[in-house]
C-alpha positions in Angstrom: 4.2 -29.1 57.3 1.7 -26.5 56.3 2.5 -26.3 52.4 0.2 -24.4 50.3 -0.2 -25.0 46.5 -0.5 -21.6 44.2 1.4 -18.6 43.1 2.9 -16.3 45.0 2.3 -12.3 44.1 5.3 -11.8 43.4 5.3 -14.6 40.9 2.3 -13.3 39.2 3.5 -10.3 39.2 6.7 -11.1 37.2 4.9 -13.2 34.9 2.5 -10.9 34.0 5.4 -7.8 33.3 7.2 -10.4 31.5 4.1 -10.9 29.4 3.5 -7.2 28.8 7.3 -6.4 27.7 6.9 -9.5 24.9 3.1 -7.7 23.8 5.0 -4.7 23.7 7.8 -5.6 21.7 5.6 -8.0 19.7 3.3 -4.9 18.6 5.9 -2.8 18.1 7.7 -4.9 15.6 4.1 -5.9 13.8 3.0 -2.2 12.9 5.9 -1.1 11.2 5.7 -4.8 9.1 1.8 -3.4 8.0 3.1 -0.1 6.9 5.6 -1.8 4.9 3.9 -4.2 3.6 1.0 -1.4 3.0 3.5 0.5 0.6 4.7 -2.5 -1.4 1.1 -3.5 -2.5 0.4 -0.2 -3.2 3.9 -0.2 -5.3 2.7 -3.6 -6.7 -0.8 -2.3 -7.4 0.9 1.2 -9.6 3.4 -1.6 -11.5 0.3 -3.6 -12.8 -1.5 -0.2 -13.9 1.7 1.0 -15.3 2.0 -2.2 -17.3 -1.9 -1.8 -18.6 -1.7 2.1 -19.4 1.0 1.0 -21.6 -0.7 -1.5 -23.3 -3.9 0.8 -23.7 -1.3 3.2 -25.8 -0.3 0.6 -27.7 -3.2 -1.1 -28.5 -4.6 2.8 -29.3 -1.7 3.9 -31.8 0.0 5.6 -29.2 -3.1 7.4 -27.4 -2.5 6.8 -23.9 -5.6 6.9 -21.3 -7.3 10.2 -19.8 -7.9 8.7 -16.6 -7.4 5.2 -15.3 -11.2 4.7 -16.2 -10.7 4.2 -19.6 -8.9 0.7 -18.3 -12.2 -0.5 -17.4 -14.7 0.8 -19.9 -14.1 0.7 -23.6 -13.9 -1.7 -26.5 -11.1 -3.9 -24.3 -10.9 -4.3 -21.0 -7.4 -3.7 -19.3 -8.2 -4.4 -16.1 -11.5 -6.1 -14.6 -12.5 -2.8 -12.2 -9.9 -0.3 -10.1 -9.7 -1.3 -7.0 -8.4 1.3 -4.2 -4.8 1.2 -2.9 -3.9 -0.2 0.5 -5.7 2.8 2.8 -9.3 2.8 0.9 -8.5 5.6 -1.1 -8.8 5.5 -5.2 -5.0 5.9 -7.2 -4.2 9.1 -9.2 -3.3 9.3 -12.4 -1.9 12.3 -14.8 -2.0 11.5 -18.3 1.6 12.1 -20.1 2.1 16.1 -20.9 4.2 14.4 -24.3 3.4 11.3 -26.1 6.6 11.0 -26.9 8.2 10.9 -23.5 5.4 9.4 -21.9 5.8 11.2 -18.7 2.3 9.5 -17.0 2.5 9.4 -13.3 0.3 6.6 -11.3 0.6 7.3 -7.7 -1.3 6.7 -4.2 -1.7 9.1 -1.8 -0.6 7.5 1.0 -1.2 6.6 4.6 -2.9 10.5 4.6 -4.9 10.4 2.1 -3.3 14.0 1.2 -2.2 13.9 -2.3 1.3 15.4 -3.0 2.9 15.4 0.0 6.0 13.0 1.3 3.9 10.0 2.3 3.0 9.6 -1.5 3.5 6.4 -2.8 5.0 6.2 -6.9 6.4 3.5 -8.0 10.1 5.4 -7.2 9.7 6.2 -3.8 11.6 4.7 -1.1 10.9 2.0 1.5 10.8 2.7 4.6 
């Protein structure tokens, strides 16, 4: 008997598609779980600003922030420095228009970097 030990080509061959389908669907499923999980830290990032910018108006008789600057710098600290949302870019922020309804809006731009377009990220928008 002339037995040889190995692989055939064919059997390498199947292996290896079989590999490539899994990295496929493995990468597939893995980008869409960053993006995700790139929008809820941004969401989570707005909710802890949110939660200071209210605390500067109260601490401030009602005076809420011009920009989200006035968190770091000042007589109290609200937060230890701004760090950029989930893409590198810095948050926005539009003081309230009426004290009384304080209307503020903390927002990212989004995977873009375009402010004020559908990939914004508020603390409303949807998931994907």
């Amino acid at each position: 008997m002339n037995a040889t030990k190995g692989f055939t080509l064919i059997e390498l061959i199947l292996v290896t598609v079989i590999i490539g389908i899994l990295a496929g669907m493995i990468t597939a499923n893995y980008s869409g779980r960053v993006q995700e999980a790139q929008i809820r830290a941004a969401k989570g990032d707005i909710a802890t600003l949110s939660t200071q910018v209210d605390l500067y108006a109260l601490d401030n008789n009602d005076q809420y922030p011009n920009t989200l600057e006035d968190l770091v710098t000042g007589k109290r600290r609200y937060v230890r420095e701004l760090r950029p949302d989930p893409w590198g870019n810095q948050y926005s922020y539009k003081p309230p228009t009426d004290v009384m309804l304080a209307d503020y809006q903390i927002y990212s731009a989004g995977p873009d970097g375009i402010p004020d377009n559908e990939d914004d990220v508020t603390s409303s928008s949807p998931m994907p």
